[in-house]
Backbone as a chain_set.jsonl record, in Angstrom:
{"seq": "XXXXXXXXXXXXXXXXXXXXXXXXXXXXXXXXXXXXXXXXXXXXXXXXXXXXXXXXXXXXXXXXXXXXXXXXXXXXXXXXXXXXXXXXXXXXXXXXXXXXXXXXXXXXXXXXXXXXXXXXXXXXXXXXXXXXXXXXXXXXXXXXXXXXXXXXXXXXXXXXXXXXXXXXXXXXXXX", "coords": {"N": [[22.178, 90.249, 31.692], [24.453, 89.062, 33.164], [26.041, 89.129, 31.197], [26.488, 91.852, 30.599], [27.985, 92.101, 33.112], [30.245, 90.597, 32.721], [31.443, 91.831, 30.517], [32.017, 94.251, 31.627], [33.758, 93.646, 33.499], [35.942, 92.39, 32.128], [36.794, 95.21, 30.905], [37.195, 96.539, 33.134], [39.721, 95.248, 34.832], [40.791, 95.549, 37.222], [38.497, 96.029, 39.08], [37.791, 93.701, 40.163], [39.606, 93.409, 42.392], [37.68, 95.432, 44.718], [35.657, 93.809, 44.499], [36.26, 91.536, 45.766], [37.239, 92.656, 48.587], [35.236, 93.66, 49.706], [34.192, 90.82, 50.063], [36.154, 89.046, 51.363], [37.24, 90.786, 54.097], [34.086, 90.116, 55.291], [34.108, 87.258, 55.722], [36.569, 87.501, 57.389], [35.776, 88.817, 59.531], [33.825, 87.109, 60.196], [35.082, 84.799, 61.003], [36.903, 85.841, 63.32], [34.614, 86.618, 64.768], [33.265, 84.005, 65.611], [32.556, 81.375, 67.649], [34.367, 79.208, 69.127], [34.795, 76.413, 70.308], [36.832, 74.363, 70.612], [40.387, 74.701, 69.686], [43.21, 75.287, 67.986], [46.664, 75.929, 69.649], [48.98, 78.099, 68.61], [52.318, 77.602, 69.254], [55.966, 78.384, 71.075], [58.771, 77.744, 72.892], [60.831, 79.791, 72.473], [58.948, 81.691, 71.89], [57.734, 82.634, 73.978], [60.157, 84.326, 74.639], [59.834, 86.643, 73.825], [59.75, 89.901, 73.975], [57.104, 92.173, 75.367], [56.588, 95.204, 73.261], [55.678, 98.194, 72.796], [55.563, 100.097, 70.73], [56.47, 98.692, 68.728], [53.901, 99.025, 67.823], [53.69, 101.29, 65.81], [54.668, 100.396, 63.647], [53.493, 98.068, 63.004], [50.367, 99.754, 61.877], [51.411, 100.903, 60.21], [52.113, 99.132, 58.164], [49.678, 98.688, 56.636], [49.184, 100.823, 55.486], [51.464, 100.682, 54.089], [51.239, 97.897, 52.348], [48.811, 99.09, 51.022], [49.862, 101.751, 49.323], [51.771, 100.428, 47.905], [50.299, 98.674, 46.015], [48.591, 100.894, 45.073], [51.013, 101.972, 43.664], [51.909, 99.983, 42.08], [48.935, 99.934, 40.458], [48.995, 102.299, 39.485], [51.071, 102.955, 37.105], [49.826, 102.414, 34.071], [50.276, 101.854, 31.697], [51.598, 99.143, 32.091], [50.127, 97.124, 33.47], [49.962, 94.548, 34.279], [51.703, 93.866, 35.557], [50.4, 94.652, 38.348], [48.128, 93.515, 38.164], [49.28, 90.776, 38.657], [50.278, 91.057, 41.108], [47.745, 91.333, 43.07], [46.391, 89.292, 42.419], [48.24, 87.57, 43.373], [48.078, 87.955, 46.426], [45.637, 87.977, 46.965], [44.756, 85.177, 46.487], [46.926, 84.543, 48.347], [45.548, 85.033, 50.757], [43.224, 84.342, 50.524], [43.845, 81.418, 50.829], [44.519, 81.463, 53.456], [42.352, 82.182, 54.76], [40.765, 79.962, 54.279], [42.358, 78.058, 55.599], [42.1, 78.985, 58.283], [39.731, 78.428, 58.889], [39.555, 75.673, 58.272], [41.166, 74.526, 59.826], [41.628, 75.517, 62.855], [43.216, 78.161, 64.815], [44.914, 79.857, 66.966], [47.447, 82.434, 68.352], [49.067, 83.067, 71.423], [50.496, 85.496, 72.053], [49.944, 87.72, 73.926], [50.33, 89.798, 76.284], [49.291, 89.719, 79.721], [49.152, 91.784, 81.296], [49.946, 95.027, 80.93], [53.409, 96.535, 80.827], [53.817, 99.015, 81.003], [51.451, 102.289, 80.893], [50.777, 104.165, 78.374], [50.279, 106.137, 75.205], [50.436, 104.191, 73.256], [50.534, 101.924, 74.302], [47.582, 101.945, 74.866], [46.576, 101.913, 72.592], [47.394, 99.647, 71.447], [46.452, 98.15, 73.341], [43.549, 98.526, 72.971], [43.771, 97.192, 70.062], [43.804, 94.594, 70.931], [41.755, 94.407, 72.143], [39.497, 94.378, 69.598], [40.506, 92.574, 67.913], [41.151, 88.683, 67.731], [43.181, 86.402, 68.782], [44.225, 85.421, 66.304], [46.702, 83.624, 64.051], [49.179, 85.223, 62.238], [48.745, 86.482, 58.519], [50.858, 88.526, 57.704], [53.111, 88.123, 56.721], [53.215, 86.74, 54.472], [51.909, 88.917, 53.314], [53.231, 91.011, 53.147], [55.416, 90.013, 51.724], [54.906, 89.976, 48.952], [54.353, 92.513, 48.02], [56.683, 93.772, 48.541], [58.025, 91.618, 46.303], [56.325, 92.216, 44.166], [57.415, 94.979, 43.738], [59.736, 95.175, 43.258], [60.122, 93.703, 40.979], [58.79, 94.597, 39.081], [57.979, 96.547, 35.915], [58.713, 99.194, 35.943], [60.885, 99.163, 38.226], [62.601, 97.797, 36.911], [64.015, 99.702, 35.027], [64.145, 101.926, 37.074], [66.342, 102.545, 39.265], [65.803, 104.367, 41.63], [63.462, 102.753, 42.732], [64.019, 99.908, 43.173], [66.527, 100.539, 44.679], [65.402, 101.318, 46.75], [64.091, 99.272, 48.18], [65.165, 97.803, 50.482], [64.882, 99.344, 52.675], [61.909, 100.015, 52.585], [61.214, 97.102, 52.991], [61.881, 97.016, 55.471], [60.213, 99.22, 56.921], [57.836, 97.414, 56.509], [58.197, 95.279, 57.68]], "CA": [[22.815, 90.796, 32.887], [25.686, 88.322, 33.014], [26.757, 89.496, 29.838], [26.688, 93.384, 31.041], [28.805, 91.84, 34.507], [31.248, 90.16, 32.123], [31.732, 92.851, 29.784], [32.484, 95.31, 33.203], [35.033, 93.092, 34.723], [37.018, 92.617, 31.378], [37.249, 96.398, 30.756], [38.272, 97.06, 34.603], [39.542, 93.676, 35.652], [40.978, 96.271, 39.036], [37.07, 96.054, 39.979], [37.476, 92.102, 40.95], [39.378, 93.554, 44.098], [36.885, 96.086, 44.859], [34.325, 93.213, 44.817], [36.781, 91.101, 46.628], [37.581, 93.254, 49.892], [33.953, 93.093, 51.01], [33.953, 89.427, 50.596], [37.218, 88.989, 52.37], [36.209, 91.164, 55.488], [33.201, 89.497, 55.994], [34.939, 85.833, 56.241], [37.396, 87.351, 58.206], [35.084, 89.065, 60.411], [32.695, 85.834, 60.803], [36.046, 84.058, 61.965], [36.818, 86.612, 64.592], [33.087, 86.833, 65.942], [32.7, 82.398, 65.465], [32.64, 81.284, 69.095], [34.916, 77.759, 69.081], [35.397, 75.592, 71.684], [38.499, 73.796, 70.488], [41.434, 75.521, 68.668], [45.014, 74.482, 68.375], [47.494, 76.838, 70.179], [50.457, 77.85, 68.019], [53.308, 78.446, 70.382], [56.904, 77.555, 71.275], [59.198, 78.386, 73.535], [60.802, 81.026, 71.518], [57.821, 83.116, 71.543], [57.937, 83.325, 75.466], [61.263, 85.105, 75.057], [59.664, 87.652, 73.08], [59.203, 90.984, 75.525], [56.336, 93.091, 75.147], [57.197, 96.587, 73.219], [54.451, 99.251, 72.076], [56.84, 101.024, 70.015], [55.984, 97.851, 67.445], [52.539, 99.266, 67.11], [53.843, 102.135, 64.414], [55.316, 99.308, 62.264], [52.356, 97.509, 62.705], [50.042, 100.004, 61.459], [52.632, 101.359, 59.032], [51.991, 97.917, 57.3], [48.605, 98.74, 56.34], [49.688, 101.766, 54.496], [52.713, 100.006, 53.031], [50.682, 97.997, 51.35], [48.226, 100.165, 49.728], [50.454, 102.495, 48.698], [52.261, 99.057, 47.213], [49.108, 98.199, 45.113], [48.801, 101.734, 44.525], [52.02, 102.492, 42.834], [51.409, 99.134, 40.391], [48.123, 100.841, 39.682], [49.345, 103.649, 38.811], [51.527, 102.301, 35.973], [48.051, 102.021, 33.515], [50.923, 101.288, 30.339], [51.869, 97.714, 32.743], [48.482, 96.805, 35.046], [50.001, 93.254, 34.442], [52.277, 93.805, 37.303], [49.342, 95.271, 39.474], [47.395, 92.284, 38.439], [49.897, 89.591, 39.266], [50.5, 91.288, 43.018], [46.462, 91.742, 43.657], [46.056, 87.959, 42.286], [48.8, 86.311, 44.516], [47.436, 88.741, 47.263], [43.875, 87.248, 46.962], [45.001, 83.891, 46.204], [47.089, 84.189, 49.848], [45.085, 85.463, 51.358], [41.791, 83.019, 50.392], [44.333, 80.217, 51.196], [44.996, 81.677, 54.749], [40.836, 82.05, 55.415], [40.462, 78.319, 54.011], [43.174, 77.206, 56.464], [41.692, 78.968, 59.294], [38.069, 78.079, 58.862], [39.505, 74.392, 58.712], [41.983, 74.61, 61.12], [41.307, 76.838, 64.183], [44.366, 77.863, 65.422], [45.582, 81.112, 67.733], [49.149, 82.453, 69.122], [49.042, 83.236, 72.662], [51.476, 86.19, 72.326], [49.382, 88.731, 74.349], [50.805, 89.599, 77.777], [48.222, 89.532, 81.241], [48.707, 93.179, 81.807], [50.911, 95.997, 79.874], [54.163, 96.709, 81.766], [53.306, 100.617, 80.708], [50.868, 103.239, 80.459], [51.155, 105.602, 77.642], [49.288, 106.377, 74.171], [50.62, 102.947, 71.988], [50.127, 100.477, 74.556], [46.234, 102.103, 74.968], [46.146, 101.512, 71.193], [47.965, 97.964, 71.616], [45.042, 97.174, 74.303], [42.143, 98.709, 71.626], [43.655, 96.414, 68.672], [43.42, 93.468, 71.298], [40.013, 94.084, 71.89], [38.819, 94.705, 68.381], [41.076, 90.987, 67.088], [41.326, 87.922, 68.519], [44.331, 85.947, 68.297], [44.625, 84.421, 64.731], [48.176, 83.442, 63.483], [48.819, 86.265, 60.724], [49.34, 85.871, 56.913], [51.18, 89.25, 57.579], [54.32, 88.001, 56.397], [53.316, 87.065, 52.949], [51.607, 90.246, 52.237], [54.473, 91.741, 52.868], [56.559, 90.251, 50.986], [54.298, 89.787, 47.956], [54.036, 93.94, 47.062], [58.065, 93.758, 47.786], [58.441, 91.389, 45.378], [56.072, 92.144, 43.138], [57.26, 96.4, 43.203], [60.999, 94.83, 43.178], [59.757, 93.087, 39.633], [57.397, 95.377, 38.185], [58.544, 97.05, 34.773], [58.844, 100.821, 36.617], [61.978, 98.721, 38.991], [63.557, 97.092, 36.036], [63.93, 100.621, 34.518], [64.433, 102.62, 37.595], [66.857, 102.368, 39.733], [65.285, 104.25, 42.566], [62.405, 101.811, 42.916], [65.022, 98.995, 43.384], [67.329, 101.014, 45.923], [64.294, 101.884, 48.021], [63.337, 98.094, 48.472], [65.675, 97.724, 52.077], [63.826, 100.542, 53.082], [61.089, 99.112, 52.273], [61.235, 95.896, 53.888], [62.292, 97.314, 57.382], [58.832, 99.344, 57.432], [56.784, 96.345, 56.006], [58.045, 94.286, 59.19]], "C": [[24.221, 90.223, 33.075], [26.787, 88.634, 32.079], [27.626, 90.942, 29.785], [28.077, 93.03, 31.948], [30.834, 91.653, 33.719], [32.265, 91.08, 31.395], [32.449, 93.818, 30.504], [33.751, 94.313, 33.523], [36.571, 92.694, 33.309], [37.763, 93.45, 31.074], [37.937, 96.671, 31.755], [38.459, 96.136, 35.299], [39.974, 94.308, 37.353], [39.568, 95.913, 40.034], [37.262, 94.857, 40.809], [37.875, 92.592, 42.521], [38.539, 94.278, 44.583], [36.118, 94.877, 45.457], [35.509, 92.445, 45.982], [37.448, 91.454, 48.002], [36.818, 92.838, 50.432], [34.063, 91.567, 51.403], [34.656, 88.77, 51.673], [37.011, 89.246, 53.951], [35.794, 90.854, 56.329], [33.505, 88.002, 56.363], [36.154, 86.565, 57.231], [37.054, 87.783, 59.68], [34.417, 88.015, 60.999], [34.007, 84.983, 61.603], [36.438, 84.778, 63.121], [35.889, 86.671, 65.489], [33.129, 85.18, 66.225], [33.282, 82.42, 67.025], [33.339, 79.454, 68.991], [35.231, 77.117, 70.344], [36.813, 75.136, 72.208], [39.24, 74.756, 69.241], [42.79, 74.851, 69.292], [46.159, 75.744, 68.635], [49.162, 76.701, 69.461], [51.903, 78.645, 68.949], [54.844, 77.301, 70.419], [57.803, 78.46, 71.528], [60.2, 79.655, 73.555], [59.793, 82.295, 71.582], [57.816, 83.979, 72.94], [59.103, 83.985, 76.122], [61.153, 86.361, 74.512], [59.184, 88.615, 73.888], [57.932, 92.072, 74.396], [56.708, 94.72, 74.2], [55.652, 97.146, 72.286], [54.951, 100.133, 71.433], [56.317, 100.054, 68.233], [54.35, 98.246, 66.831], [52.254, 99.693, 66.076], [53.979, 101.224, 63.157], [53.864, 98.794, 61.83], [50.958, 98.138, 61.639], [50.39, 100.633, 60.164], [51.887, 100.335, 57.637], [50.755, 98.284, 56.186], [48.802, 99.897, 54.704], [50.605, 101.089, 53.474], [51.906, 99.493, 51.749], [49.629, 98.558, 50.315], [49.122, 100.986, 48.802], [51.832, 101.68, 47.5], [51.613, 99.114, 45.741], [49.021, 99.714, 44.375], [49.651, 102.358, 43.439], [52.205, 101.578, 41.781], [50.351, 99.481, 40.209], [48.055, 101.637, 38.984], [49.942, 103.838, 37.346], [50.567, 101.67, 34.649], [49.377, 101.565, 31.922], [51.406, 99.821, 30.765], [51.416, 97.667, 33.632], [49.093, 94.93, 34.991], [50.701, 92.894, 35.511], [51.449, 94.394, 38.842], [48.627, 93.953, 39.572], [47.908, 90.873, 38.668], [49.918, 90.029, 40.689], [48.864, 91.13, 43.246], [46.363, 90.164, 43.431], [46.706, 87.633, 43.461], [48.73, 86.817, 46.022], [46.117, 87.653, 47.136], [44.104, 85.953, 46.732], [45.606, 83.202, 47.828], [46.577, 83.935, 51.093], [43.594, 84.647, 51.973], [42.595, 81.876, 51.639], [44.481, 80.515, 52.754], [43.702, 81.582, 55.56], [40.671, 80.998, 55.361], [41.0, 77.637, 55.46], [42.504, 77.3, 57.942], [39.947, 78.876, 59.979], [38.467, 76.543, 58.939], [40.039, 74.091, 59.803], [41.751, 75.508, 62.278], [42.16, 77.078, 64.801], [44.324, 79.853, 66.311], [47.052, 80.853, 68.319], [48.722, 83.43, 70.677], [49.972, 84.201, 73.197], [51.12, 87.311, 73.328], [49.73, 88.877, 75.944], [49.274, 90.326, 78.703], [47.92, 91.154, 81.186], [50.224, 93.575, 80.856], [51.695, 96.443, 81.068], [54.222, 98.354, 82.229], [52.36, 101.147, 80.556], [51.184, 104.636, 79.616], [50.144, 105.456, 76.313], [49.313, 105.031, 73.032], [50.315, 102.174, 72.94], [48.31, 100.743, 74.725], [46.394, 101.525, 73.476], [46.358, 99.653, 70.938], [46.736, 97.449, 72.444], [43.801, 97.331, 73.138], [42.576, 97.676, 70.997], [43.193, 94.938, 69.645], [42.134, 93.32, 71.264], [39.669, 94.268, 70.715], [39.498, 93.245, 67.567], [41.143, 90.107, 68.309], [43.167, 87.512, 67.83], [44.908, 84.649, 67.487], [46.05, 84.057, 64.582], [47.928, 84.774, 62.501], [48.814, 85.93, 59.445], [50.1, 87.086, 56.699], [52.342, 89.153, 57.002], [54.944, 87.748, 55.208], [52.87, 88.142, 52.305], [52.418, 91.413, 52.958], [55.248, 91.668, 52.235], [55.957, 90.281, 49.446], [54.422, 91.197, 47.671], [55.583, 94.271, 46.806], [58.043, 93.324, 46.181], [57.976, 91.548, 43.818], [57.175, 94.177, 42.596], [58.995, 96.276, 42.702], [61.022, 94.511, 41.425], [59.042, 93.757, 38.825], [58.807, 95.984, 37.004], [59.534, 98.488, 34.973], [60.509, 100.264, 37.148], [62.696, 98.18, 38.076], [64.727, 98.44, 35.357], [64.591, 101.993, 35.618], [64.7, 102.081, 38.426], [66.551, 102.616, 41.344], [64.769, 103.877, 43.118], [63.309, 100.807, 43.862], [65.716, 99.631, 44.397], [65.938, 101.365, 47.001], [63.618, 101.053, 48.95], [64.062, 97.761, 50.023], [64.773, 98.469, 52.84], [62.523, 100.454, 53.525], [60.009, 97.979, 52.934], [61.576, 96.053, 55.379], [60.626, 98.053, 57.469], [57.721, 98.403, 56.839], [56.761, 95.561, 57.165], [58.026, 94.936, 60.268]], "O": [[25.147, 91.033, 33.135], [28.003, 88.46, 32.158], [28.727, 91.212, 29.303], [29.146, 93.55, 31.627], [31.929, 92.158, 33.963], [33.484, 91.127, 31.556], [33.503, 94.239, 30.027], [34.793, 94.886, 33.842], [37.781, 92.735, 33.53], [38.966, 93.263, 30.887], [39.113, 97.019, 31.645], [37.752, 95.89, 36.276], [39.627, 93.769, 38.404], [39.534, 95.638, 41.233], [36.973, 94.876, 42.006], [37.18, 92.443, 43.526], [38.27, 93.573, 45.555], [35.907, 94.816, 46.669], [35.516, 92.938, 47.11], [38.166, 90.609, 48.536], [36.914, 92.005, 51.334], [34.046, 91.1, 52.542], [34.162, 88.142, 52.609], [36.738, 88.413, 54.816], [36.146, 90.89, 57.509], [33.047, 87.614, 57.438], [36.656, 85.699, 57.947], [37.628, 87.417, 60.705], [34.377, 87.928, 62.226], [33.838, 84.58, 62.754], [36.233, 84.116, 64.138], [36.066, 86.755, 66.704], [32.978, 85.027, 67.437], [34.136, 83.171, 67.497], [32.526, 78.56, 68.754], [35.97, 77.535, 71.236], [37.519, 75.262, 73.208], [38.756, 75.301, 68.248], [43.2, 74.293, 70.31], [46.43, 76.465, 67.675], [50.064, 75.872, 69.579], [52.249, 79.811, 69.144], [54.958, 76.128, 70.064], [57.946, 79.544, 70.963], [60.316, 80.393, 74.534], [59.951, 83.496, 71.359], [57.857, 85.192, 73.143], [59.29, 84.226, 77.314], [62.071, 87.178, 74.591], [58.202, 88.332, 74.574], [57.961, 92.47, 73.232], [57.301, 95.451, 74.992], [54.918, 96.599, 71.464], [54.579, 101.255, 71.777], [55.991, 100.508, 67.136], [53.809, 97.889, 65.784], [51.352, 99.316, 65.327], [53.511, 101.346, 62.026], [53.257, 98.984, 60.776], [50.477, 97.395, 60.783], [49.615, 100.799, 59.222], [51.362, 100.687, 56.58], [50.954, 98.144, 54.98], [48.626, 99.751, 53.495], [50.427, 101.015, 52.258], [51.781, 100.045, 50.655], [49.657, 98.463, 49.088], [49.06, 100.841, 47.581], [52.528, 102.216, 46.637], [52.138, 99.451, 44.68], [49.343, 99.784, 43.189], [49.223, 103.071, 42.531], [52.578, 101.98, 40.679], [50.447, 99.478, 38.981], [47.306, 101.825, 38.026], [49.485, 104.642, 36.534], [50.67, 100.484, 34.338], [48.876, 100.766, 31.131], [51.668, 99.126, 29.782], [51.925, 98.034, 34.691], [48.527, 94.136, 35.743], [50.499, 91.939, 36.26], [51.867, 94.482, 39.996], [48.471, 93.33, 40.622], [47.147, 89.921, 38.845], [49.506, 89.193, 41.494], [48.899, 90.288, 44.143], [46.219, 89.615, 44.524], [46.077, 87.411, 44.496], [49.306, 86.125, 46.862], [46.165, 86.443, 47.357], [42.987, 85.461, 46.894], [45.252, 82.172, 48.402], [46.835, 83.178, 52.029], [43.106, 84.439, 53.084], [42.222, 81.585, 52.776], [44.579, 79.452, 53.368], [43.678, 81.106, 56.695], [40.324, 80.555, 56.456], [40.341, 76.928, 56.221], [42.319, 76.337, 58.686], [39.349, 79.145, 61.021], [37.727, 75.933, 59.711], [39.484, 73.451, 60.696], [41.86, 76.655, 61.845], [42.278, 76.253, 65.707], [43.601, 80.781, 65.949], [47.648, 79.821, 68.628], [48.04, 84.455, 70.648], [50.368, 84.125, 74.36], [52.115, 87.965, 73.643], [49.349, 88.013, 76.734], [48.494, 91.196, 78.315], [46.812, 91.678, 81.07], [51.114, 92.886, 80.358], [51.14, 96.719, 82.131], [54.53, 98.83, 83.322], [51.802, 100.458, 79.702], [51.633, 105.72, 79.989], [49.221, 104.648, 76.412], [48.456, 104.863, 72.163], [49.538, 101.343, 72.469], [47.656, 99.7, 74.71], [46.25, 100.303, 73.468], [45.646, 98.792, 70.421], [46.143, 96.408, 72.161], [43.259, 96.384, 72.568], [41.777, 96.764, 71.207], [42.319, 94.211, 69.173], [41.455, 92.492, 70.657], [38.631, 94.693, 71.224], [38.888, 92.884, 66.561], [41.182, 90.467, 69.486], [43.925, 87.991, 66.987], [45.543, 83.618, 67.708], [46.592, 84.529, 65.582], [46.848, 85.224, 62.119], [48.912, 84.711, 59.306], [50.307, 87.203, 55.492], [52.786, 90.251, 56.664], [56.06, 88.008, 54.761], [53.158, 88.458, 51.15], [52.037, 92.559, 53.196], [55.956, 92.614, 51.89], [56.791, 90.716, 48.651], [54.773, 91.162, 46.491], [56.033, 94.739, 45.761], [58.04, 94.052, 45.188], [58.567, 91.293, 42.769], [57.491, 94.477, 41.445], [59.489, 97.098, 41.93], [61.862, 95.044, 40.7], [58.715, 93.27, 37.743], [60.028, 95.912, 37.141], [60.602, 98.788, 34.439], [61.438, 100.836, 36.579], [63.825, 97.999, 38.533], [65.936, 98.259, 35.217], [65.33, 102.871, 35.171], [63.972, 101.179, 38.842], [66.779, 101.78, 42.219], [64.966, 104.16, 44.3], [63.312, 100.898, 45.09], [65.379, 99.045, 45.426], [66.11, 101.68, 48.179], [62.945, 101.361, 49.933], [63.203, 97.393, 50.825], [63.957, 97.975, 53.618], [62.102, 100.762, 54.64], [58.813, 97.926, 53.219], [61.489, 95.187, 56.249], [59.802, 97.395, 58.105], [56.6, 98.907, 56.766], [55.722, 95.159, 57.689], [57.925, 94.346, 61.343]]}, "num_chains": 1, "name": "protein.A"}
């Protein structure tokens, strides 16, 4: 059986993320549901100059897309998967390191304002995402820049120019 497993994951080493979403997930889910007493509040006075806007929600979910369609487009490239499989590694490698940190560390940001200064269709969605997350720190900032840099580096961007001009672009809907 081991042998069969082995044999499978050499031919389509892509599967490892497959297996590795669920696992992910579910550690990131068990940290969201874990009920803690103590946690360390990441804040500073900087943050409390930051105003509310529900306009940031698009970006926000944008992100999600970004990167798939990231991972996607080094997938796609089946003559250089070595640039798919360096971004999905240092992706899953960040990403581990960011669950590790916050399973040892317990930390939240306190960015969430009392009440929404508006009623309209993004800040309802801005109240849903509150309820459905708590308030982790993100790791949103390296897996953003990780599909940049890897789609900036890939073989396709060395080669084509459009790839490379598209990366500003890019990077404004990633943040």
């Amino acid at each position: 059986m081991n042998k069969i497993i082995t044999t499978f994951l050499r031919k389509y080493k892509y599967m490892i993320l497959v297996l590795y979403f669920p696992i992910y997930m579910l550690w990131f889910s068990w940290l969201e549901r874990r009920d803690l007493s103590h946690f360390t509040i990441i804040h500073c006075k900087l943050d409390d100059m930051i105003p509310f806007c529900e306009l940031f929600a698009i970006p926000y979910f944008l992100w999600f897309l970004y990167v798939a369609v990231s991972l996607l487009f080094l997938f796609l490239q089946s003559e250089h998967m070595s640039d798919f499989y360096r971004c999905s590694a240092v992706l899953m490698l960040g990403m581990t390191t960011c669950l590790i940190i916050y399973t040892i560390f317990p930390n939240a940001q306190p960015l969430r304002p009392e009440s929404f200064p508006r009623d309209n269709f993004l800040t309802g969605i801005v109240a849903g995402l509150y309820q459905a997350t708590l308030r982790r720190t993100s790791a949103r900032a390296f897996t953003c820049t990780t599909p940049l840099r890897s789609t900036w580096h890939c073989h396709r961007a060395t080669h084509c120019g459009n790839t490379r001009a598209s990366a500003p672009v890019r990077l404004c809907c990633a943040s």
